[in-house]
Structures are given as structure tokens and as C-alpha cells.
C-alpha positions as MATLAB code, in Angstrom:
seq = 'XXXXXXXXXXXXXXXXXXXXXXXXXXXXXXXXXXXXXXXXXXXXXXXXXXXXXXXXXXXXXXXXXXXXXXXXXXXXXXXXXXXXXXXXXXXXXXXXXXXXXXXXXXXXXXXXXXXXXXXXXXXXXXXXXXXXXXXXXXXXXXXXXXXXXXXXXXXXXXXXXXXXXXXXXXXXXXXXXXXXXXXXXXXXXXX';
ca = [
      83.254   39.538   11.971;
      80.137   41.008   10.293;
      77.909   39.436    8.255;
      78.153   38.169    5.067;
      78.163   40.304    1.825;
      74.499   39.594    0.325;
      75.110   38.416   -2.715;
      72.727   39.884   -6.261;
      71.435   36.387   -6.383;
      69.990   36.696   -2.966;
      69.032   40.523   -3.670;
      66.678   39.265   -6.708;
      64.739   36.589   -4.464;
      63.658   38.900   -2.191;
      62.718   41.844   -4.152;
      60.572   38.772   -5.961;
      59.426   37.861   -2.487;
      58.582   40.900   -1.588;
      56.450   42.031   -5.137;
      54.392   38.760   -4.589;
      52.911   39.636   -1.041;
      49.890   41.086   -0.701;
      48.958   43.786    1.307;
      46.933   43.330    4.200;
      43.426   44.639    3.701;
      41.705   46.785    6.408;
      39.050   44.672    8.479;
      36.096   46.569    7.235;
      36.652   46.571    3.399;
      35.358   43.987    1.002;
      34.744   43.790   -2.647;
      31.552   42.378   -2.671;
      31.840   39.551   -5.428;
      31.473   37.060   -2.627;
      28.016   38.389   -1.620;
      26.882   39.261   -5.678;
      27.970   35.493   -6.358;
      25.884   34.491   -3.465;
      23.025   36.410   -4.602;
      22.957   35.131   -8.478;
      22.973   31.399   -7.307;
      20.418   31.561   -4.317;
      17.939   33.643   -6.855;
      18.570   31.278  -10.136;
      19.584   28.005   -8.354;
      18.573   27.286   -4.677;
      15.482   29.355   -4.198;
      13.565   27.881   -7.635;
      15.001   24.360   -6.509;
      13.427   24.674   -2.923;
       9.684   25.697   -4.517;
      10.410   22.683   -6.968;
      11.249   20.088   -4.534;
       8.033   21.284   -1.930;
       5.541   21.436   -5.163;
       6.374   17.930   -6.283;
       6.224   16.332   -2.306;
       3.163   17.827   -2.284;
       1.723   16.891   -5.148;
       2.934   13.208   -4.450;
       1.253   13.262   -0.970;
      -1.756   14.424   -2.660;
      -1.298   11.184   -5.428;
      -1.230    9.164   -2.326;
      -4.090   10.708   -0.275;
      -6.258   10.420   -3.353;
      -4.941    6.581   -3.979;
      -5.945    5.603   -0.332;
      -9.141    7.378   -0.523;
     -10.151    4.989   -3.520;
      -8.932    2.145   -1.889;
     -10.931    2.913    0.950;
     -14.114    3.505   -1.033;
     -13.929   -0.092   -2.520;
     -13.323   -1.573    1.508;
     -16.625    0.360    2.779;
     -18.236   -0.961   -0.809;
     -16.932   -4.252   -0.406;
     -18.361   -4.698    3.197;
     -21.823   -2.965    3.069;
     -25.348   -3.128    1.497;
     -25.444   -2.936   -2.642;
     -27.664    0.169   -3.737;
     -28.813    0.687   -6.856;
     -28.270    4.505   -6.552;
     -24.606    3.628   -4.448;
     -25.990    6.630   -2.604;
     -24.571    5.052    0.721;
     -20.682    4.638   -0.941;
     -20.877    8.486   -2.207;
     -22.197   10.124    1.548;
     -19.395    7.517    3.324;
     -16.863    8.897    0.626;
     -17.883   12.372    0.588;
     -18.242   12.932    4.594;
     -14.415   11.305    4.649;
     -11.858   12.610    2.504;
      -8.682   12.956    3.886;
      -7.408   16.293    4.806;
      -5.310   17.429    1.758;
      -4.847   20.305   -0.593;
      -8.080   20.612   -2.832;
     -10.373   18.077   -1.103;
     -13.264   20.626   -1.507;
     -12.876   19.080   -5.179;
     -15.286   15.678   -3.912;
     -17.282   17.507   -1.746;
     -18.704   20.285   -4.350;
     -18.566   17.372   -7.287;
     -15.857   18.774   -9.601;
     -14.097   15.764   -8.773;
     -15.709   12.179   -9.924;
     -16.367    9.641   -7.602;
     -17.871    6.766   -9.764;
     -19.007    3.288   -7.866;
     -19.599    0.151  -10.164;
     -21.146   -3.349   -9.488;
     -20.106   -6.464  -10.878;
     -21.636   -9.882  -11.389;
     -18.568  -12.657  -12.271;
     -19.328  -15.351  -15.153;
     -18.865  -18.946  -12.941;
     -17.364  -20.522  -15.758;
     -15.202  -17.750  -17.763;
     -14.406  -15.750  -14.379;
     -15.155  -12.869  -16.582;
     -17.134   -9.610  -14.851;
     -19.942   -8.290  -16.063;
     -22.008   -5.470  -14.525;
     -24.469   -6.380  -12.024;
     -27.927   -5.766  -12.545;
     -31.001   -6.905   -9.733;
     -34.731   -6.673  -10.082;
     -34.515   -4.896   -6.309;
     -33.337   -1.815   -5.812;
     -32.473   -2.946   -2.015;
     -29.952   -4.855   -0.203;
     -31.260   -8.361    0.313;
     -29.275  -11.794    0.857;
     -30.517  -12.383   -3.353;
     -28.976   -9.648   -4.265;
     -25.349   -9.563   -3.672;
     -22.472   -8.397   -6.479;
     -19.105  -10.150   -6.597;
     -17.210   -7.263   -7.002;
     -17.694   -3.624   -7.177;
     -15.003   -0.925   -8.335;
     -14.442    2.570   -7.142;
     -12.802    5.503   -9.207;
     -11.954    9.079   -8.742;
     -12.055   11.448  -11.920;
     -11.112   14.935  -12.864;
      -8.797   15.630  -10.092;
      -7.220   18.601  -10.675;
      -3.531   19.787   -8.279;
      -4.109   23.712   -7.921;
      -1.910   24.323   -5.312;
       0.459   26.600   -7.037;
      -1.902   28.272   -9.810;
      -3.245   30.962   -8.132;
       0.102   32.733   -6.661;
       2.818   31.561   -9.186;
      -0.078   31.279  -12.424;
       0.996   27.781  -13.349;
      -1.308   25.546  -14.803;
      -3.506   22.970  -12.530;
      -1.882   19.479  -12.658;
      -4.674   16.660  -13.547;
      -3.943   13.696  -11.368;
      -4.473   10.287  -13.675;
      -8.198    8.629  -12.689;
      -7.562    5.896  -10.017;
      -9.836    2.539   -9.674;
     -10.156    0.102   -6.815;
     -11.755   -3.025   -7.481;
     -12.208   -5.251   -4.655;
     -14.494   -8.594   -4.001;
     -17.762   -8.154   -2.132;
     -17.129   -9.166    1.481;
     -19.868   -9.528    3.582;
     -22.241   -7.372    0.938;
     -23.993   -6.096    4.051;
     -25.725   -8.510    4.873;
     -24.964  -10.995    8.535;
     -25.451  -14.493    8.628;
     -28.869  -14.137    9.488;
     -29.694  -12.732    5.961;
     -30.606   -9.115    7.451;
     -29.042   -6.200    5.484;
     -27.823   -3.325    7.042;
     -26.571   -0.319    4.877;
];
């Protein structure tokens, strides 16, 4: 006995069958779309996504450098001799400013560093500048507080090679309480 008489019903699935295969490509030929798909989103997605994400962690290191370097200002303020020129706060600030992008910005002065005195009221607690008849640290002449701020910062990181504009970091103030003022126990000042 032979094999069964294929029946038209079983004719018409595999012609279908057959129609819907594909052929097999060679190994070395390929359209391309893959690669031109590829291309479109690394150049208008991923590659101006990478520059966005390192421009902004920069910048915020920078906003954090600069917010330390205040706060640092008002310590070495807070724990040496009053000046009525605060020349000794602006060479401590100016010979240490943490390594960051633009930090030639305190040294040359295009960047603010402003240094405040204050005298506080006994009974309102309110401050009021400081003012003293010497112009040198002495035991008499101690503030209660002094403040620190840093103006005109400007982020230029990215204006020169991609011509955007300079980002101006916000002015930040530290204002801490006189420590020591400078002065030791035995009423000698040292700046």
C-alpha cells in the first residue's frame, strides 16, 4: 500500500506554507535601517543627553565647591583676629580655593568675596554692623558675628566650545558667630 491520495485541502496549506517563508538571506547582505536607526537616535537622543547630564554634574559640583568655600571663609573669620580692612579673610580665601572649573574667577577679582562684621543688640538679639575705634585686633574689640559672601560667579565651562551662555551661580552667604575672635585667653591677638 502507497500512500495516501493528498487531498486539495492539504494541497492549499502548503502552497500557503510555502508563500509565507522567507528566503534565507546571504551572510554578508544587510539593509542598513538597523545601523541608519542607530545613527538618528545616538546623534538626536543619546549623544546631546550625555553632554547634558556631564554639564549639569558639573555645574552642581561647582555649586557645591563654591558653597563650602563660603562656609569655610566664615570658620577662618569666625576663629581669627577682626580687621578693619578683613585683609587677612580675603589672602586666607584667595590663597585657598578649591580646585574647580573657573576658580581663577577669586583670584583675578571678577568674582566677589565680601566679609562683614556684626555687633548683636543684647536685648533685641538684632545685628547690627560692627564698628571699633581700632583698626586692630584687641580683646575690646571683638564682633559677634561676621558673614561671608561670594558674588558674580559666573559657570563658563561650556561657552567657549559649544557658544552657550555663562551660567551665574546665585550669591552665597555664611554667617557664623565669632569664636575665639583671635584672640587666647591671655588677651593676645594673633591674626
Amino acid at each position: 500500500m502507497g500512500t495516501p491520495p493528498h487531498s486539495p485541502r492539504d494541497l492549499r496549506a502548503s502552497a500557503v506554507s510555502v508563500g509565507r517563508t522567507r528566503r534565507a538571506r546571504r551572510p554578508g547582505s544587510r539593509s542598513g535601517q538597523g545601523s541608519l536607526e542607530f545613527a538618528l537616535l545616538y546623534g538626536g537622543v543619546v549623544l546631546p543627553l550625555t553632554f547634558m547630564v556631564v554639564f549639569v554634574a558639573e555645574m552642581l559640583w561647582v555649586w557645591h565647591s563654591v558653597a563650602d568655600f563660603t562656609r569655610d571663609g566664615a570658620r577662618y573669620a569666625a576663629t581669627h583676629c577682626w580687621q578693619a580692612d578683613t585683609s587677612n579673610v580675603l589672602t586666607y580665601m584667595q590663597s585657598h580655593v578649591p580646585f574647580m572649573v573657573d576658580m581663577d574667577q577669586f583670584i583675578d577679582g571678577s568674582a566677589g568675596i565680601l566679609v562683614s562684621y556684626y555687633t548683636k543688640d543684647p536685648t533685641s538679639g538684632d545685628l547690627s554692623d560692627f564698628t571699633c575705634d581700632g583698626a586692630e585686633c584687641t580683646v575690646d574689640c571683638t564682633p559677634d558675628a561676621v558673614s561671608v559672601s561670594i558674588t558674580n560667579y559666573q559657570f563658563t565651562r561650556f561657552s567657549g566650545f559649544f557658544k552657550l551662555p555663562p551660567v551665574i551661580i546665585p550669591d552665597f552667604r555664611t554667617t557664623a558667630p565669632i569664636g575665639s575672635g583671635g584672640c587666647d585667653e591671655g588677651g593676645n591677638c594673633l591674626p
